[in-house]
C-alpha positions in Angstrom: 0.0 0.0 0.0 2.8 2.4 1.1 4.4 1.9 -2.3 1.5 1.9 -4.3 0.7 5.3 -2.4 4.4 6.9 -3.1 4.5 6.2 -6.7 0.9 7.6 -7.2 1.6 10.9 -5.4 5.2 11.1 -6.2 4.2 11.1 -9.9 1.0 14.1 -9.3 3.4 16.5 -6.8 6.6 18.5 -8.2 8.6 18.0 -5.4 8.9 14.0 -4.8 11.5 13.8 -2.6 8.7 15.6 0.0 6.1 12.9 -0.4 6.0 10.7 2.8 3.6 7.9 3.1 3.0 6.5 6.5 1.0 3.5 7.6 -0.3 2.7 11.2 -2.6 -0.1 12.1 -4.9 1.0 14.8 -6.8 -2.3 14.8 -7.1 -5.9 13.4 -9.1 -4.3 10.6 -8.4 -0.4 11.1 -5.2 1.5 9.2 -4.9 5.2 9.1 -2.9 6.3 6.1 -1.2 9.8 6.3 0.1 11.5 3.1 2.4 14.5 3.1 3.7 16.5 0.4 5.0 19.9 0.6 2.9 22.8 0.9 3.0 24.1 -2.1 1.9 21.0 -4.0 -0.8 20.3 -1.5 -3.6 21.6 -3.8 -2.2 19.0 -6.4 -2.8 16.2 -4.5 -6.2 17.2 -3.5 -7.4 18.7 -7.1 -10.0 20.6 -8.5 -13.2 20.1 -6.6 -11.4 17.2 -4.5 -11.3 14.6 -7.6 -7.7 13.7 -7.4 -8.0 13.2 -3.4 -11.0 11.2 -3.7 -9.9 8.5 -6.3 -7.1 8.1 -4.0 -9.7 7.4 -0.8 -11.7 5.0 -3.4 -8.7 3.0 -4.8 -7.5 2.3 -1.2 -10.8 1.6 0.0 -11.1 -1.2 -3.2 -8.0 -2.5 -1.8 -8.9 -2.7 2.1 -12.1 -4.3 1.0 -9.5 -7.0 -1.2 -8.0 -7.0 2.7 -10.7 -7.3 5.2 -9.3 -3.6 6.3 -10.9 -0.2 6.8 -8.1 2.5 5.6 -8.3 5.9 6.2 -6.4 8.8 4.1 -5.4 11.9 5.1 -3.1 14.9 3.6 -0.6 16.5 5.4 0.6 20.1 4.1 4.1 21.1 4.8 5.1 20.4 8.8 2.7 19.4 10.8 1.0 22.3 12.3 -0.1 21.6 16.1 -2.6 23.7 18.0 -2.1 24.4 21.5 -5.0 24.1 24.1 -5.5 27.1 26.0 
C-alpha cells in the first residue's frame, strides 16, 4: 500500500522527494494512512473540486475491502502544524 501510495503521489506532486507515506494499524481491521507533500503542492494532491484526493480514498478503500481492512487517508501540508489548548 505504502508503495502503491508513493508512486501515485510522487508522480501528481513537483517536489517528490517531499512525499511521505505512513502506515499505522490502529486495529485488526483499522489503518490510518497519512500522506504529506510539501505545501505548495498540497492543492495538487487534493485537485479541483477534490477529484484527485477522492480516487485516491476510493482505490485504497477497493483495496482494504481486497484486505478485510478499513483505511483511512489523510493529507498533510508542509510540517505538521499543532494547535495548542488554552
Amino acid at each position: 500500500m505504502k508503495e502503491l501510495l508513493e508512486y501515485i503521489v510522487g508522480n501528481i506532486v513537483d517536489d517528490k522527494s517531499a512525499v511521505n507515506v505512513t502506515v499505522t494499524e490502529k486495529d485488526e481491521d483499522k489503518v490510518d494512512v497519512v500522506i504529506s507533500v510539501a505545501e505548495k503542492d498540497i492543492g495538487k494532491v487534493i485537485g479541483k473540486q477534490g477529484k484527485i484526493i477522492l480516487s485516491i480514498r476510493t482505490l485504497v478503500k477497493a483495496i482494504g475491502m481486497r484486505d478485510g481492512k478499513r483505511y483511512d487517508v489523510e493529507i498533510l501540508g508542509g510540517e505538521k502544524k499543532r494547535r495548542s489548548a488554552e
